[in-house]
N, C-alpha and C positions, 0 to 999 in steps of 0.2 A: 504494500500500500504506500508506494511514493507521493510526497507533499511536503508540503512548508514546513509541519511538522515532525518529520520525518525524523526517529530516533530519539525525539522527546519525551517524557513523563507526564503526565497530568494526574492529576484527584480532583473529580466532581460531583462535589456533595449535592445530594438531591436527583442524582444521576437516573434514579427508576423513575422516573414519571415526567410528561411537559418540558418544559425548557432545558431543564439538566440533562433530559435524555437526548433531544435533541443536538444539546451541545458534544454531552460522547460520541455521540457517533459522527459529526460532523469532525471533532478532534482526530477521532479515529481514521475517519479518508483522507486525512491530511498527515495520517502518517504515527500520531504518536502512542501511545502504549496508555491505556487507561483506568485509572482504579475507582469504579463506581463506589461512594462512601452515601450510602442511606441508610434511613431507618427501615424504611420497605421492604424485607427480602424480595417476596418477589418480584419487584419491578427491576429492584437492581439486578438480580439475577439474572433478569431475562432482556435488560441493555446490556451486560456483560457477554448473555450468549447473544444478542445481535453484531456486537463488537467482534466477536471470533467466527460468527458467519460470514462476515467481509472480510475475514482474512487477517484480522488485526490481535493485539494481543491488551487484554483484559481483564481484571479483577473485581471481585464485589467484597464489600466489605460492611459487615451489617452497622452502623452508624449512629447514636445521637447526639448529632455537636451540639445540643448544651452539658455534653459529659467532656469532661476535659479525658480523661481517660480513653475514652470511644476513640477523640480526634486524635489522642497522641497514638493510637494504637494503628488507626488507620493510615495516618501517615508513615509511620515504622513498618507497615505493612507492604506498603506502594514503592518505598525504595527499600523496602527489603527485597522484593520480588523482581523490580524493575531495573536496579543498580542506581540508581538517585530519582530526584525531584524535581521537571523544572518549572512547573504552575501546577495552580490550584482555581478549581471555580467554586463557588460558595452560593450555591445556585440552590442550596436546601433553605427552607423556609415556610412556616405557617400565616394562614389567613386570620386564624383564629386560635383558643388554645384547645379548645375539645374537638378540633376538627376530626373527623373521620370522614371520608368519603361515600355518601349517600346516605348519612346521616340526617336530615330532615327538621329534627326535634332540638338539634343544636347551633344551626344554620343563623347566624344573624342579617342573613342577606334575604333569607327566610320567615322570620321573629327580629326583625328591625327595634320593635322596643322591648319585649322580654329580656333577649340574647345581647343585643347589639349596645345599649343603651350604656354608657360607662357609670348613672345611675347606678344601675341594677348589675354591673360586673364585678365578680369577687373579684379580691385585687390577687389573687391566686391567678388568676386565668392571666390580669395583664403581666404576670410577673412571668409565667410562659411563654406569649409569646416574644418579650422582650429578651427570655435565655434563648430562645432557639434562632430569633432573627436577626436580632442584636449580637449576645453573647456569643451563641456560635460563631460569627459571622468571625470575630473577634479570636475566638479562638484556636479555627482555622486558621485562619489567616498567620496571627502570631506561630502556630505548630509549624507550618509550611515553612514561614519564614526561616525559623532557626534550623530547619534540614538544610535550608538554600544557605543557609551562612555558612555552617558546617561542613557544605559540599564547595562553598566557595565558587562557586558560577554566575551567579547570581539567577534572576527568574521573573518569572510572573505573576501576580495574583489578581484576581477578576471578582467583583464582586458585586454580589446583587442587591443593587437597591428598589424605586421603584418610583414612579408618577406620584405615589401617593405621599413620598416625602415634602411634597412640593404644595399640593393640593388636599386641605383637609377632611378627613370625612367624620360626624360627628358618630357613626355608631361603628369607627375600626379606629380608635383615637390608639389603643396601643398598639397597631399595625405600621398606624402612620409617622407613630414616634418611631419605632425601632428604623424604619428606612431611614429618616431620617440623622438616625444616630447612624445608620451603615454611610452613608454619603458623607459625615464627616470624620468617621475612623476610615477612610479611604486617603481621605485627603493627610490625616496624620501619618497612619502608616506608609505613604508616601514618600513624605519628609523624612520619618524614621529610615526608613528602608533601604530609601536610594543611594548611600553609600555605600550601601554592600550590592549594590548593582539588580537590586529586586525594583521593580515595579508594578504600581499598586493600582487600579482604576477599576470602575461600576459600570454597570448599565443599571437607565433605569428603567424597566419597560411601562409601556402601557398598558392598552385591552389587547390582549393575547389569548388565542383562542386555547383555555388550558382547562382542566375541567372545574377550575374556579371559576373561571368566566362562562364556563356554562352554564354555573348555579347562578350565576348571576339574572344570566337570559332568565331562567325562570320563575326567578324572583319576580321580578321584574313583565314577567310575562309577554315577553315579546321573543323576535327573532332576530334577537341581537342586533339591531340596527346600531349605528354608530356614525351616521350622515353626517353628524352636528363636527365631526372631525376633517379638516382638511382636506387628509388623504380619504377620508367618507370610509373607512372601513378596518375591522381588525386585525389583526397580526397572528401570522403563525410562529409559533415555536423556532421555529428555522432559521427564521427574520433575525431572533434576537442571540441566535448559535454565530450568524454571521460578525456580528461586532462583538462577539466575545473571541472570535479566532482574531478577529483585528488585534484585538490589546492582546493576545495571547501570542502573535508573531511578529516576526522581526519588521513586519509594516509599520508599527507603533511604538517603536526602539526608541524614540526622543520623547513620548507621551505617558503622563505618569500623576497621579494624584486626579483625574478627569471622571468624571459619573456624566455618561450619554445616555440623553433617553432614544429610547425604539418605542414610539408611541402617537404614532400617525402626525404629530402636531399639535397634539393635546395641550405641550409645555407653552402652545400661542395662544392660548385660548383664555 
């Protein structure tokens, strides 16, 4: 599998499902070696095995980056397997803290004022999703980093932020903080980083057709229209794999401390 990647390492947490998977495998045709780090077995599992149906070479590794343990294990995993490290994408992430997928009864996009309301949220739930999208984000990032230092190469790190750091919504108020805090530990770790020849940048997306934004449509009870956007329409997965290989290859060798949205135009609105 010849590409730009080619001979490289990755870890991409959140790798079994939507974007993250998207992003493996697009790493993958580009060459580099990929260690799926989720909490899902089996999505990561089964990006793992689409990674080695193309011919590529691939790891899953069962994952909760708000464990510090999970992340350092994962990382110890990926260049143990792989012989070093040279990025990581931090593409794991909750909408919510009791999410489960087709879940109904916990859904705040669903129960707008039950679920959604910071009212009525245990501060339990915000304190979740700020370890797994925050923390994690944080934690990753830092484990990556000190393999790249100790390997002496320096690297990449890509991290997911999101439109909604930008744009408030009053029933995901601890969604929109944690992006927000990911957009500015990007730009620190940056700073930190760049002497040891690591580089640190975000994407932030937008409406992405992931099965978040599915439940959304049905909230919502429509078919997903999105007119009121510029570009008049959603985004695939793939969309947002393509500027994460940007900052992940040598295209983007002088760009560093940057969070770019993939999100029709939204950021003009």
């Amino acid at each position: 599998m010849a590409g730009e990647l080619e001979g490289r390492v990755s870890i991409v947490t959140g790798g079994g499902s939507g974007m993250g998977r998207a992003t493996s495998l697009l790493l993958a045709r580009e060459g580099a070696a990929v260690a799926i780090a989720d909490v899902n077995n089996e999505g990561g599992e089964q990006t793992a095995a689409q990674i080695e149906d193309l011919g590529g070479e691939s790891l899953f590794v069962h994952t909760d980056v708000s464990s510090e343990q999970d992340v350092a294990n994962a990382v110890a995993e990926a260049a143990g397997r792989f012989g070093k490290l040279d990025s990581i994408v931090t593409a794991a992430g909750i909408s919510y803290a009791n999410y489960l997928e087709g879940d109904d009864d916990t859904d705040p996009f669903l129960h707008p004022t039950e679920a959604g309301s910071s009212l009525n949220r245990p501060t339990e739930f915000w304190q979740k999703v700020i370890d797994v999208n925050l923390t994690g984000v944080m934690l990753c990032a830092r484990e990556a980093a000190r393999q790249m230092v100790k390997e002496g190469h320096g690297g990449t790190i890509v991290n997911f932020a999101s439109t909604a750091a930008y744009n408030p919504s009053p029933n995901m108020t601890d969604y929109c903080v944690s992006k927000t805090g990911v957009v500015m530990l990007t730009r620190c770790f940056a700073e930190e980083f760049g002497p040891h020849g690591i580089r640190v940048n975000a994407v932030a997306p937008g409406p992405i057709e992931t099965p978040m934004l599915a439940r959304v449509h049905r909230a919502r009870g429509d078919a997903g229209s999105f007119d009121s956007l510029p570009l008049g329409r959603t985004a695939q997965p793939e969309e947002v794999a393509e500027l994460v290989l940007f900052f992940t290859s040598e295209r983007s060798s002088y760009v560093t401390g940057k969070t770019l949205g993939v999100d029709g135009g939204t950021s003009t609105l």
